[in-house]
N, C-alpha and C positions, 0 to 999 in steps of 0.2 A: 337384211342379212346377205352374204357373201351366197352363205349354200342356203338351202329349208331343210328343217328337220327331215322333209320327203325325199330329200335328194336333189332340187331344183339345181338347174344351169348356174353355169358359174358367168357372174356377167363377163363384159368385155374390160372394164374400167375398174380398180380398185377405187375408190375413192375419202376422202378424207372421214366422213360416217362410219365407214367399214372399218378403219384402224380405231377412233374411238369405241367400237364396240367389243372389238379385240380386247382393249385397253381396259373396257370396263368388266370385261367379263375374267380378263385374269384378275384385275381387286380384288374379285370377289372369291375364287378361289382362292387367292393367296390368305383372306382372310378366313375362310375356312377351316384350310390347311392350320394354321395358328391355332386358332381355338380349337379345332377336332381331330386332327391329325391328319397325318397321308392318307390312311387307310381310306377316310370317308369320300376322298376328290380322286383317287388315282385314276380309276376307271375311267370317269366323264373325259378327266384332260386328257387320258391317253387318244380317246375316240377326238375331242377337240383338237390335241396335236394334228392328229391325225390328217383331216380337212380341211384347217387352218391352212399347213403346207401347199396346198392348191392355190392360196393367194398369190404364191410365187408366181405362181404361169399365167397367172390374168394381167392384165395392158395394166401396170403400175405407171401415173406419170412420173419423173425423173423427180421430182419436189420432195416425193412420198416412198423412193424405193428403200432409203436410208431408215427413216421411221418405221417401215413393214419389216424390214431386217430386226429393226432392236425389237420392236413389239413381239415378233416370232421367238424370236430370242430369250425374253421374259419370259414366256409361255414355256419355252423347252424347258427351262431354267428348272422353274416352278416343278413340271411334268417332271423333271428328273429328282426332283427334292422329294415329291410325295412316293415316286418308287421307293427311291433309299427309304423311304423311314415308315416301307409296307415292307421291305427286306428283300426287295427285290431291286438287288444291285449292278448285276449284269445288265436290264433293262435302263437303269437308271446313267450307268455310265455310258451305253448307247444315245440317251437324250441328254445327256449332258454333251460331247462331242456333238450333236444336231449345234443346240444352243450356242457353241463356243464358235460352229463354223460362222452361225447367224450374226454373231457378235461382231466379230472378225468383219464380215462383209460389212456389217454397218457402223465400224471403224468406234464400237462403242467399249475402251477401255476399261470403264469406269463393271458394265456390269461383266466382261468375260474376269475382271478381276476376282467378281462374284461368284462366277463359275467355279472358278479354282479353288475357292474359301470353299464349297458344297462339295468339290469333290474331295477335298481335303480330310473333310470331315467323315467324307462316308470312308476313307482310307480309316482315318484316328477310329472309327467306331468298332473297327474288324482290328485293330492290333496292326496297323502298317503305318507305323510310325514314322517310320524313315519314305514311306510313300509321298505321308502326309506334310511331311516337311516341304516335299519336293513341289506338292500343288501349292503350298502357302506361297514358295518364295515365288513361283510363277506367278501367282496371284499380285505378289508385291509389284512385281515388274509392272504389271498390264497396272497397276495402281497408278504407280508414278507417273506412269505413260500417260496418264486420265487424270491425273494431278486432283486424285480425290483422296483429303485425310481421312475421312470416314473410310472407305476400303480400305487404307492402310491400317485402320485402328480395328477391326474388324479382322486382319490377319495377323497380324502383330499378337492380336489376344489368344488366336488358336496356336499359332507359331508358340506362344506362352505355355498352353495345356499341353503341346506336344513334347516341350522341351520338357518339364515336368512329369511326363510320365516315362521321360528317360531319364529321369532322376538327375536333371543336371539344374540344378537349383542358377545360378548363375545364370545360366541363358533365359530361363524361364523369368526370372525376374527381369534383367533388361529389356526384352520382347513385352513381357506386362507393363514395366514404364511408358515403352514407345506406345503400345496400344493409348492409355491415360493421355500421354500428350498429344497423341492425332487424334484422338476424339476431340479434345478443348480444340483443337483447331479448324475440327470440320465443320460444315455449313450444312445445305438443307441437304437431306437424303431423296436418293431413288428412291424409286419402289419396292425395289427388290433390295434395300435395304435400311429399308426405315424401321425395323425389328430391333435394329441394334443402336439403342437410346442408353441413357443414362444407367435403369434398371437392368438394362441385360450388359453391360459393362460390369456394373455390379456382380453380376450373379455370373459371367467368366473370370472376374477376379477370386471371387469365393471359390469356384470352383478349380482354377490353377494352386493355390493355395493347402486345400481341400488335397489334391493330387500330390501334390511335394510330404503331406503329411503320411501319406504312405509311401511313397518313394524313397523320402531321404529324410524326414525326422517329425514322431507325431506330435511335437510340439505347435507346427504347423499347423494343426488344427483351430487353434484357437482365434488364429487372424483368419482365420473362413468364416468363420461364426459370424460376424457382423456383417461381411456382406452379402452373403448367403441371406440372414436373415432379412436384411432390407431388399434382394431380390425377389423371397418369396411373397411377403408383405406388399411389393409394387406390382405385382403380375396379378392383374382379373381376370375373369372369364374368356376373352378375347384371345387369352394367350394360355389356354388351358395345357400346351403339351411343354413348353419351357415351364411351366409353375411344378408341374410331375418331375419335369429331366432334374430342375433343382433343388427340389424337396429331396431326392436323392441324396444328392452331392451334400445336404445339410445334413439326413439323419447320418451320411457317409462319417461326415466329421464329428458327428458325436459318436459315432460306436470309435473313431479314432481314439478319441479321450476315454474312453469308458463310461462314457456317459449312457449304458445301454436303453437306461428306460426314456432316454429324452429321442436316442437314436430310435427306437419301438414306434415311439409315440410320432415323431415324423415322419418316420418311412410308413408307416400305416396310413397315413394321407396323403402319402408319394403312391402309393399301391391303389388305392381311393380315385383318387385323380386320373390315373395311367387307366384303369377300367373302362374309363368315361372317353379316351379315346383311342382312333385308330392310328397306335402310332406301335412298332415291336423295340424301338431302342431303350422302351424303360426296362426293357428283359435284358440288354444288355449292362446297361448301368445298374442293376442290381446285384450283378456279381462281384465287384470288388464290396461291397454294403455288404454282404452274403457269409462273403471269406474273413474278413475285420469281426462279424460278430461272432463268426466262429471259429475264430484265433484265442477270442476271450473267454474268461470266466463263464461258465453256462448260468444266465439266470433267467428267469421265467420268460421276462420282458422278452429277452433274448429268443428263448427259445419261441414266444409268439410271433415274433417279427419272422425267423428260418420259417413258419408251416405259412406264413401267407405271402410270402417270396415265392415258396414251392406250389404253392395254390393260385397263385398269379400267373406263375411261369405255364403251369399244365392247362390252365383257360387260356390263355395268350397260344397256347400251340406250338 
């Protein structure tokens, strides 16, 4: 190790061991974070950012400085992902700027692209739409720049959910097209974004969709349904806090429909799921699912689903 749990000297030589163990020890957080949420890793990686940074000042040879750059970089990345989604966004956009400097120094495109897709999102989560717009297209840029379709298909698809929740049916569809065709075009994935597979295409398709049917016509709901459905269906254990986020977004589109007892019956294992981890954005994706069933006809289902929203929300804090 670089440091000891005790505090030991920092050697004089970084060495190629030291960045592998870097390397392995974000996997394993990042896989965490997946299945358990921010909540459960925030702590550790903040204390890890923390003395990781001291790799900087140690005798890096010139081979290795570029790879300790990105390596840092992944780590801040990460570290900023599990703040936002503990709700702790001030912190989170402080280590997101760490990460984007890191990027930058180590001339790596492909993930400050990434950067700007996370910060994007923690904007979309709070209602800054027009924020969030502004980090995609940054993101796009540093994409091209990195000449990776998967980053492009991975902003392209938020770019989609953003335009859609400004009701602009037209933009949101063309950006969902581009996301579709950069994905069939892209190759192997980082790390920092190898999440977004087949199954999670799927389930930001369902979910842009899902979004236009309350924006701009609930007919919309119905083309959610299928992919929604085969998002939830593909996401196992490993990916416990996207199976929650889209369990939402599905019972979301059947309370669009009136479908209230299929909407009950889904979001009661969207609410189920969200328990299980440390994540606060299912408290926010339960609010438009919240306002939809109580736009509608009151019926029982209905009103179960309102008392364990509100029962969720008051545990959740």
């Amino acid at each position: 190790m670089i440091i000891t749990a005790r505090g030991g000297e920092l050697p004089l030589r970084v060495e190629v061991g030291d960045l592998r163990m870097l390397e392995t020890t974000t996997r394993a957080f990042r896989a965490l974070d997946y299945r358990c949420g921010g909540g459960v890793c925030r702590a550790p990686l903040a204390a890890l950012g923390s003395w990781t940074m001291l790799l900087r000042k140690g005798s890096v040879p010139p081979r290795l400085r570029r790879r300790l750059c990105r390596d840092l970089a992944d780590l801040h990345n990460l570290r900023a992902w599990t703040e936002f989604d503990s709700g702790h966004d001030e912190s989170a956009l402080r280590s997101f700027d760490v990460a984007a400097e890191l990027a930058t120094e180590a001339g790596e495109h492909d993930l400050l692209a990434n950067i700007r897709y996370r910060r994007g999102r923690l904007r979309l989560q709070n209602g800054a739409v027009d924020e969030a717009l502004a980090e995609f297209e940054q993101g796009q840029v540093a994409a091209r720049r990195g000449r990776s379709a998967l980053a492009q298909a991975i902003l392209s698809a938020n770019q989609a959910w953003a335009w859609a929740m400004r009701a602009d049916e037209s933009a949101a569809l063309r950006h969902l097209g581009r996301a579709t065709d950069a994905f069939a075009a892209g190759s192997a994935a980082a790390p920092w974004a190898q999440f977004f597979d087949a199954n999670d295409l799927s389930a930001m398709t369902g979910t842009v969709w899902a979004e236009l049917a309350c924006t701009v016509n609930p007919r919309h709901a119905v083309r959610a349904l299928p992919f929604l459905d085969t998002a939830v269906a593909g996401y196992g254990p490993e990916m416990g806090r996207s199976l929650s986020l889209t369990q939402i977004m599905l019972a979301l589109a059947h309370a669009v429909r009136r479908d209230t007892g299929e909407a009950a019956r889904v979001g009661a294992g969207a609410i189920a799921a969200a328990r299980e981890i440390g994540s606060v954005r299912a408290k926010g994706r339960l609010r438009p699912l919240e306002a939809v069933v109580r736009s509608g006809t009151p019926t029982r289902e209905g009103r179960q689903l309102l008392v364990r929203i509100a029962e969720f929300r008051a545990a959740a804090g």
